[in-house]
C-alpha positions in Angstrom: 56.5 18.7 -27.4 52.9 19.6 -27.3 51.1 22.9 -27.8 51.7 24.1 -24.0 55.0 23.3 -24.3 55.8 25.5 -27.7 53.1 28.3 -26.1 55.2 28.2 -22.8 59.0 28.1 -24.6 57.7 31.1 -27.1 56.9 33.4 -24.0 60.6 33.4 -23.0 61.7 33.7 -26.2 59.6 36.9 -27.0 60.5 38.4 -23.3 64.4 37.8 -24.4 65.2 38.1 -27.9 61.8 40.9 -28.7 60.7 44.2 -27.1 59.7 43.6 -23.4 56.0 43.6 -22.8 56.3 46.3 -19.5 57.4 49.8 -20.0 61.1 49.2 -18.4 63.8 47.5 -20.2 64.8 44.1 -17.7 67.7 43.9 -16.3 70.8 41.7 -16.0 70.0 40.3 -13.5 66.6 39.5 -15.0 67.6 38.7 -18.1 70.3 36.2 -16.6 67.3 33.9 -14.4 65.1 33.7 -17.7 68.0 32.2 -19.3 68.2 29.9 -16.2 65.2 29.0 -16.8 65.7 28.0 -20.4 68.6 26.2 -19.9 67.7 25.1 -15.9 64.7 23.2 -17.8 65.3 22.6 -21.1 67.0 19.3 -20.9 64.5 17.8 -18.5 60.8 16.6 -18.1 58.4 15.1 -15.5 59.9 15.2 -11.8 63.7 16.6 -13.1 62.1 19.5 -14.7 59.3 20.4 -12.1 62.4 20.1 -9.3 64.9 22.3 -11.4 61.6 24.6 -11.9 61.0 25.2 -8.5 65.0 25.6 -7.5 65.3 28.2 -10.5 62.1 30.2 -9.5 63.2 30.6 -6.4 66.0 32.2 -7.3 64.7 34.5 -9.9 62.3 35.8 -7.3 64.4 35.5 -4.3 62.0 32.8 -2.1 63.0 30.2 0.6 60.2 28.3 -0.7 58.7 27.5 -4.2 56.4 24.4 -4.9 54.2 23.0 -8.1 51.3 21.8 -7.2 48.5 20.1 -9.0 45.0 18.7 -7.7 44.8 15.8 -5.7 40.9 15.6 -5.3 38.0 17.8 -3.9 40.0 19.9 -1.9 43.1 18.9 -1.6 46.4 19.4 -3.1 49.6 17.7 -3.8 53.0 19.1 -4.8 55.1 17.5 -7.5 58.3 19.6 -6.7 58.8 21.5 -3.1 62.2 23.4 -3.1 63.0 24.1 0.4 65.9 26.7 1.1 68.6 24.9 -0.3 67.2 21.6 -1.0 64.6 19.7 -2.8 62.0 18.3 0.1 59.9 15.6 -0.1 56.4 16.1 -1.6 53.2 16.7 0.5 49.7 16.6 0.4 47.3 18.7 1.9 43.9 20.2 2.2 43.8 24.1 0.8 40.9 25.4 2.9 42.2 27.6 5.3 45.7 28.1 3.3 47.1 31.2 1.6 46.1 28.6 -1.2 42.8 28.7 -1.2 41.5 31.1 -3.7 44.6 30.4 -6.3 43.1 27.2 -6.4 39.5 29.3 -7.6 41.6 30.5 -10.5 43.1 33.1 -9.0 46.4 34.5 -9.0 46.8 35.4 -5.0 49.7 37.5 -3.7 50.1 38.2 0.3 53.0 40.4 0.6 53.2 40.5 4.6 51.3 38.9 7.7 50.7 35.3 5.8 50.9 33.6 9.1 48.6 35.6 11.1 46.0 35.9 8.5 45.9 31.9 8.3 45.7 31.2 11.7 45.0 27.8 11.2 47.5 26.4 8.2 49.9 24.6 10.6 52.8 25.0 7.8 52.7 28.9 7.4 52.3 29.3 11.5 54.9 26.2 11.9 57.4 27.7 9.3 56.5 31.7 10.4 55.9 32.6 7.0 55.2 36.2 6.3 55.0 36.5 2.4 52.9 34.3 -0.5 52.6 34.5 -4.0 50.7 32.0 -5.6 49.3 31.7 -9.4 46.7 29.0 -11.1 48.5 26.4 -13.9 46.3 26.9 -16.6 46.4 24.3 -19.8 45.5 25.8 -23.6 41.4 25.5 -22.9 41.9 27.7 -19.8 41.1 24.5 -17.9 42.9 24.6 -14.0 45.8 22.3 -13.4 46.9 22.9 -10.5 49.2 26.3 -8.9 52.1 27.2 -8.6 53.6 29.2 -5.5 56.1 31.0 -3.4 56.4 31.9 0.1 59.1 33.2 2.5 59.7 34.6 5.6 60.5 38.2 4.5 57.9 40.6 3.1 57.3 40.3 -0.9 56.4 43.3 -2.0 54.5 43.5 -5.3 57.2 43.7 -8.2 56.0 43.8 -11.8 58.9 42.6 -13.0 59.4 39.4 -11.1 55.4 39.2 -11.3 55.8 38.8 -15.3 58.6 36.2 -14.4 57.0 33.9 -12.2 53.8 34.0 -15.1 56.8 32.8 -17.2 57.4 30.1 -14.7 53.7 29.2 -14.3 53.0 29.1 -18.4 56.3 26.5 -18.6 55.3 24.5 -15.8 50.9 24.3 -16.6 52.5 22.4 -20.1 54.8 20.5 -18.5 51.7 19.1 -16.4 49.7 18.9 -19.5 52.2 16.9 -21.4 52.3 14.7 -18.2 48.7 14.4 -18.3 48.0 13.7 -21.5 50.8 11.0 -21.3 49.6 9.3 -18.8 46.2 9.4 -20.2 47.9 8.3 -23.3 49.5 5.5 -21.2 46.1 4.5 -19.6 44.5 4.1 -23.1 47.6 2.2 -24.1 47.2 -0.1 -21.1 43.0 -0.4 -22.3 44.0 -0.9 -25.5 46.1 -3.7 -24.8 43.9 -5.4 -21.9 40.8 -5.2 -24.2 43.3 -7.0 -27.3 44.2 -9.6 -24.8 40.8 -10.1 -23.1 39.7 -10.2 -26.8 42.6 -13.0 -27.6 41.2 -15.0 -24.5 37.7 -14.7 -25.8 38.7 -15.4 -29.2 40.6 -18.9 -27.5 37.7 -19.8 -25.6 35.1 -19.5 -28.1 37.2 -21.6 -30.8 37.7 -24.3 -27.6 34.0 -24.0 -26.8 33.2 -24.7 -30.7 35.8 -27.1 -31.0 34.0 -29.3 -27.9 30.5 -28.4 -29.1 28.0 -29.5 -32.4 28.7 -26.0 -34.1 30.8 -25.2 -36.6 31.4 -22.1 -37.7 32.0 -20.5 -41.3 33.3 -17.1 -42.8 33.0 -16.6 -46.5 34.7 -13.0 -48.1 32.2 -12.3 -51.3 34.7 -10.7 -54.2 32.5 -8.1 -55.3 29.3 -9.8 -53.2 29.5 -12.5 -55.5 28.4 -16.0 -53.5 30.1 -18.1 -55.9 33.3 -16.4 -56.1 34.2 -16.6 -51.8 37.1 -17.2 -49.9 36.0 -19.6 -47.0 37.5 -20.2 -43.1 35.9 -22.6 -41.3 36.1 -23.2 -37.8 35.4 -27.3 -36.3 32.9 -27.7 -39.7 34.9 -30.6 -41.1 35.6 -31.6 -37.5 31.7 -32.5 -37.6 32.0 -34.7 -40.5 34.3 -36.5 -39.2 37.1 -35.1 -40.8 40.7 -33.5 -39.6 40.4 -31.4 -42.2 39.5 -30.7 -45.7 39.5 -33.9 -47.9 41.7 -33.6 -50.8 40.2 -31.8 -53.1 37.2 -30.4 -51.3 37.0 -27.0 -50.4 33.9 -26.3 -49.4 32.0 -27.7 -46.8 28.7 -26.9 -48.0 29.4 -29.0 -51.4 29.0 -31.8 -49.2 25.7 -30.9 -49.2 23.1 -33.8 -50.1 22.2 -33.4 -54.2 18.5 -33.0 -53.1 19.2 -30.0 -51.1 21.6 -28.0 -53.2 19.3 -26.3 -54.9 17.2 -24.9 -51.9 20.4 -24.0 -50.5 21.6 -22.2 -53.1 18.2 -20.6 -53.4 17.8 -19.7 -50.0 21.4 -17.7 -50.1 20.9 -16.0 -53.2 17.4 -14.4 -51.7 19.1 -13.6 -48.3 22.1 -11.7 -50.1 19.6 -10.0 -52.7 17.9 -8.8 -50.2 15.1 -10.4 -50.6 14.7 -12.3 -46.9 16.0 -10.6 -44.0 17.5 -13.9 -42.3 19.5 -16.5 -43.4 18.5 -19.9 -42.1 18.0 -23.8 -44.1 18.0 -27.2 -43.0 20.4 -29.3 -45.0 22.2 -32.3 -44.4 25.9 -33.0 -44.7 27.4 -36.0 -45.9 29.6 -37.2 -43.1 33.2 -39.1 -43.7 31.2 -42.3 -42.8 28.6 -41.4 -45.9 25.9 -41.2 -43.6 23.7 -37.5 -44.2 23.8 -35.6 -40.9 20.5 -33.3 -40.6 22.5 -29.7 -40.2 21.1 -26.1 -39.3 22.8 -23.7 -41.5 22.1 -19.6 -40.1 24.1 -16.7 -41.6 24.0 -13.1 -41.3 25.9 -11.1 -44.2 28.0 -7.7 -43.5 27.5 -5.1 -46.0 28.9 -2.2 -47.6 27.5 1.6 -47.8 25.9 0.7 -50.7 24.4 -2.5 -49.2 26.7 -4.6 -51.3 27.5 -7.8 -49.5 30.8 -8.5 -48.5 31.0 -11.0 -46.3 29.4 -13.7 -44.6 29.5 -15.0 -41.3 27.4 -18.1 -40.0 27.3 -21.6 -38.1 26.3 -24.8 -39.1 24.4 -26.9 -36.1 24.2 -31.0 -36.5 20.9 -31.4 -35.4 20.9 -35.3 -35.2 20.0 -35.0 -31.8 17.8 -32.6 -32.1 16.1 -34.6 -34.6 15.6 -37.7 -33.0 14.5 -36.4 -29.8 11.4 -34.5 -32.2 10.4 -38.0 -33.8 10.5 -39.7 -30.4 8.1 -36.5 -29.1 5.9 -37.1 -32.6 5.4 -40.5 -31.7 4.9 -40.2 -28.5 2.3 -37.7 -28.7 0.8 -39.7 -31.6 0.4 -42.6 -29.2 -1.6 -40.4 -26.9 -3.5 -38.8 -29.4 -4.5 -42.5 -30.2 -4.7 -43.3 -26.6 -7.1 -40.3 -25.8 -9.1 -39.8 -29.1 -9.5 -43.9 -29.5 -10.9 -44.7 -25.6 -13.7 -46.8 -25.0 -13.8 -44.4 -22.0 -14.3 -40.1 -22.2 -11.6 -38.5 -21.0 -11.5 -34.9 -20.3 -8.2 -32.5 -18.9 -10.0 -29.8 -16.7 -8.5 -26.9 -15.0 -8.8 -25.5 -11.7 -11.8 -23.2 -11.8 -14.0 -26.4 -14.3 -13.2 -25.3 -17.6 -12.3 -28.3 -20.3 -9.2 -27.7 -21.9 -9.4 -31.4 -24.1 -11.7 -34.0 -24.4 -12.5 -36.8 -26.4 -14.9 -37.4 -29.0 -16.2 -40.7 -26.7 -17.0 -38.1 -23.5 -18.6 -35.8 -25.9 -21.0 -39.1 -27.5 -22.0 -39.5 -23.4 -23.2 -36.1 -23.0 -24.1 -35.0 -26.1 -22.2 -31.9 -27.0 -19.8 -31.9 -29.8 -15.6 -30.8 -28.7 -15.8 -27.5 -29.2 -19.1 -26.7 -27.5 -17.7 -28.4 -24.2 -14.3 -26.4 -24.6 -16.7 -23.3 -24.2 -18.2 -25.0 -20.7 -17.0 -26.1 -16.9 -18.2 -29.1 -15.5 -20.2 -27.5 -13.3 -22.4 -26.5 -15.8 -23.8 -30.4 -17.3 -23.8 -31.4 -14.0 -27.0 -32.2 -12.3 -27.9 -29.8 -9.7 -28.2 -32.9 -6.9 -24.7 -34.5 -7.8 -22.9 -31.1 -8.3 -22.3 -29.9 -4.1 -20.4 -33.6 -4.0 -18.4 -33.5 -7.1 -17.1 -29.7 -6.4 -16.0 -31.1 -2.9 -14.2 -34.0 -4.2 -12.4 -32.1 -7.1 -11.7 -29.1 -4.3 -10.6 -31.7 -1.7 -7.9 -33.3 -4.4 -6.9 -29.8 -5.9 -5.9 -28.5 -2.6 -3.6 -31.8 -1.8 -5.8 -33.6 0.6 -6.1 -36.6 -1.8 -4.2 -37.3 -5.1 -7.2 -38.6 -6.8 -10.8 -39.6 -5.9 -14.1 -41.8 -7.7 -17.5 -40.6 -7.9 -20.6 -41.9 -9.4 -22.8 -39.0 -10.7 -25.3 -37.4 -13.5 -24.5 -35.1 -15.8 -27.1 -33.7 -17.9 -27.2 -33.8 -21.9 -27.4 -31.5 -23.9 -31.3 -32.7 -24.8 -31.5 -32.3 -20.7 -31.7 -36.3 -20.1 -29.3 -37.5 -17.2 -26.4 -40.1 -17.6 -25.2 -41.6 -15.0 -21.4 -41.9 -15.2 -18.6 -43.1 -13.3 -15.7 -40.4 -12.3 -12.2 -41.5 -11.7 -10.4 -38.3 -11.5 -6.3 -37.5 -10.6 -4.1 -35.1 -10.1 -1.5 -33.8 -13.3 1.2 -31.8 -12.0 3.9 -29.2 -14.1 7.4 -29.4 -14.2 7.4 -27.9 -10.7 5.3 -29.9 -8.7 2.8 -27.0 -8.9 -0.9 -28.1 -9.7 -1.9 -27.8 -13.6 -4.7 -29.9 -14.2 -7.1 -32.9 -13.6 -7.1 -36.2 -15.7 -11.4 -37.1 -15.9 -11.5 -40.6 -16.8 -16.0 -41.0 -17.8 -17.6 -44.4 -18.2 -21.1 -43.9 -18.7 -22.8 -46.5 -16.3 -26.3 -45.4 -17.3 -27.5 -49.3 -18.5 -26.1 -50.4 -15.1 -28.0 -47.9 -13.2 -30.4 -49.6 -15.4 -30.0 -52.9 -14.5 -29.9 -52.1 -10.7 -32.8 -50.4 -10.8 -34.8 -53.3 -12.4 -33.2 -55.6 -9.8 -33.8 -53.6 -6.8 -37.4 -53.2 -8.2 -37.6 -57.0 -8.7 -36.6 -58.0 -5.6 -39.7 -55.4 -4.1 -41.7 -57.1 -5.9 -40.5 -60.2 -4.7 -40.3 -59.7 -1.1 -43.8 -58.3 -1.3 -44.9 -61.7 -2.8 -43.5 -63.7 -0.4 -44.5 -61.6 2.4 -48.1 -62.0 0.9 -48.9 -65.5 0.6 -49.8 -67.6 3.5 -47.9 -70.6 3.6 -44.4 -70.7 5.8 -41.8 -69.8 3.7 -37.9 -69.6 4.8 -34.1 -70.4 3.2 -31.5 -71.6 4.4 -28.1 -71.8 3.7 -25.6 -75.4 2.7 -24.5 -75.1 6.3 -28.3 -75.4 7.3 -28.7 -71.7 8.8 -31.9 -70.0 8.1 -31.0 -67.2 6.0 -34.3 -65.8 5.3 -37.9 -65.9 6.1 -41.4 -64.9 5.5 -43.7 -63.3 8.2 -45.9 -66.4 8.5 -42.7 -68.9 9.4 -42.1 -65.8 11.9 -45.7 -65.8 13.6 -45.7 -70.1 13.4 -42.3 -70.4 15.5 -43.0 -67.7 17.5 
């Protein structure tokens, strides 16, 4: 029985067995409906007791009609008992604007002892049914919150009668904690049914996560530290001896991490003893494992530790990851980016990765011998700024050209200028590096410096000036021809002798 219920019960009992709080002493016929009310009730809860309410109000007030009603959102209203002349009715719902209702449902205790029906116009029911009389008081639970009302009505004038008005509060009290006791049970119920999802959801999660570690490289370990002492722990583990190979512990093993290998022990140890002293705020080693086949697995070992008030450990909770994989995948990267280091620092050729607005991101020490800046000073440059000022509209329209898509790559031959402001001639072949997403994220300079063949054409196109000019200058008739007896060249005389 809750609070409301003993509040409720000790009202009657006070009105019947102490002095009577109004002047008059009740009578018989009063004192016989409390006791109907007591015993009408006493035996039943939930819908039996709000139905043998409403029948035994009725009667103690000497209504057609008596109801219990409690909210059924904004502002509408829904009865949990309806006794109907002689009969219990079927519940209703309805909206209490516009109802003799209304202002109970304010907090209010509302009594209309004549002219109901024409003062509510619009409540279909009180027109419908040609009531003339309401009485109608708010269900109240022990915080003074509103539960709902509780009400009379009947054809026939009511008029205003303290003593039935102190019995139907009697009625009202009983009934506002029988709600609450319904309330609270079903709220009680509700958390019941939470309580029991969440520990099954929970169950399900707790069966999926050991599946997910049973199918996966973790293992999982739980160590309980008697008085936070490492050493002296009781272990659970969860798919760790799975990883080595194991069904479960070999005979006489217990611990997992004793498998670990002798040259790691100690910085295991080491690293668990300054977590739980507090003196590192993470728990996280690489070890390896000795698996069933004797081989030593490279493992990641991460804990965190639960503590007491007193920051005492007292237990510790943690996974152990076979990084094998892992592992290998990182030396196949290390040599792999060892073989281009060696491919890009040990070129005959400079190579330079340059972004989209010029800048150098890399470059080797050969492209830095051809213009003579050392790595760090060209990181601070663009191209654009040691090329020569006649080669630089051409390269910026190549490199624009390939940048936005119209060509995956293209050669130039151009200067750049040293850094002691002498020109080399180089040879550009320049392409395209795209990211992950086909988006572009830099260019690939390959620089041979053909400065000696610039040279060498140079002398030859000089030597063949000189050459032509010779031959041109002599007089005798000179002319070549070729193995199939064509004249491939002549002099101006042979011209002016065969006319």
């Amino acid at each position: 029985m809750t609070h409301s219920d003993s509040r409720a019960n000790q009202d009657i009992s006070d009105y019947l067995n102490d002095t009577p709080t109004i002047s008059d002493t009740p009578s018989n016929d009063e004192l016989t409906a409390l006791r109907a009310i007591v015993e009408g009730t006493a035996h039943h809860t939930g819908q039996e007791f709000f139905q043998s309410l409403v029948r035994h109000l009725a009667a103690a007030v000497g209504t057609r009609y008596a109801f219990v009603a409690i909210f059924a959102g904004g502002t509408r209203a829904r009865t949990l008992a309806f006794w109907f002349g002689d009969r219990i009715t079927d519940n209703i719902e309805w909206d209490v604007v516009g109802t003799p209702c209304e202002d109970v449902v304010r907090g209010n205790l509302c009594h209309y002892p004549a002219g109901v029906s024409q003062r509510f116009p619009g409540d279909k029911l009180s027109v419908g049914w040609d009531i003339e009389s309401y009485l109608g008081v708010p269900l109240l639970d022990a915080q003074g919150k509103h539960l709902g009302h509780l009400a009379v009505f009947d054809e026939q004038p009511m008029p205003a009668e303290p003593r039935k008005l102190f019995i139907f509060r009697i009625f009202a009290a009983r009934a506002a904690a029988e709600v609450e006791r319904l309330q609270y049970e079903e709220r009680l119920r509700e958390s019941e049914q939470r309580w029991r999802s969440l520990t099954e959801e929970l169950r399900q999660a707790n069966t999926r996560l050991d599946l997910a570690v049973r199918g996966s490289n973790v293992g999982v370990w739980d160590l309980e530290l008697a008085d936070g002492d490492y050493h002296r722990r009781r272990r659970h583990y969860v798919n760790v001896w799975e990883q080595l190979g194991y069904d479960g512990p070999p005979a006489g093993r217990e611990s997992a991490l004793d498998e670990a290998n002798p040259d790691d022990r100690a910085r295991l140890e080491e690293a668990v003893r300054r977590y739980l002293a507090g003196e590192t705020t993470e728990f996280e080693t690489e070890i390896r494992l000795r698996h069933k086949d004797g081989s030593y697995r490279p493992t990641l070992a991460r804990g965190a530790a639960v503590r007491d008030a007193a920051g005492k450990p007292i237990r510790m909770v943690g996974v152990v990851i076979d990084i094998t994989d892992l592992k290998e995948v990182e030396e196949a990267l290390r040599e792999s980016e060892e073989r281009f280091r060696g491919t890009f620092e040990n070129a005959a050729v400079g190579i330079a990765h340059v972004d989209a607005a010029g800048r150098f991101l890399r470059v080797n020490e050969k492209f830095g011998a051809i213009v003579g800046y050392g790595r760090e000073e060209l990181l601070q440059r663009t191209y654009q700024d040691i090329t020569h000022p006649d080669d630089l509209a051409a390269s910026i329209e190549a490199t624009t050209a390939m940048w936005q898509g119209e060509s995956p790559s293209f050669e130039l031959e151009k200067r750049f200028v040293r850094k002691d402001g002498s020109p080399v001639w180089v040879e550009l072949f320049v392409s395209l590096q795209r990211d992950a997403a086909g988006a572009p994220a830099y260019d690939i300079a390959v620089i041979h410096d053909i400065t000696e063949r610039k040279r060498l054409e140079e002398a030859l196109r000089a030597s063949e000036e000189r050459y032509r000019f010779l031959i041109q200058s002599i007089p005798q008739k000179i002319f070549t021809a070729n193995a199939k007896g064509d004249v491939d060249y002549f002099n101006q005389q042979w011209t002016e002798f065969t006319g």
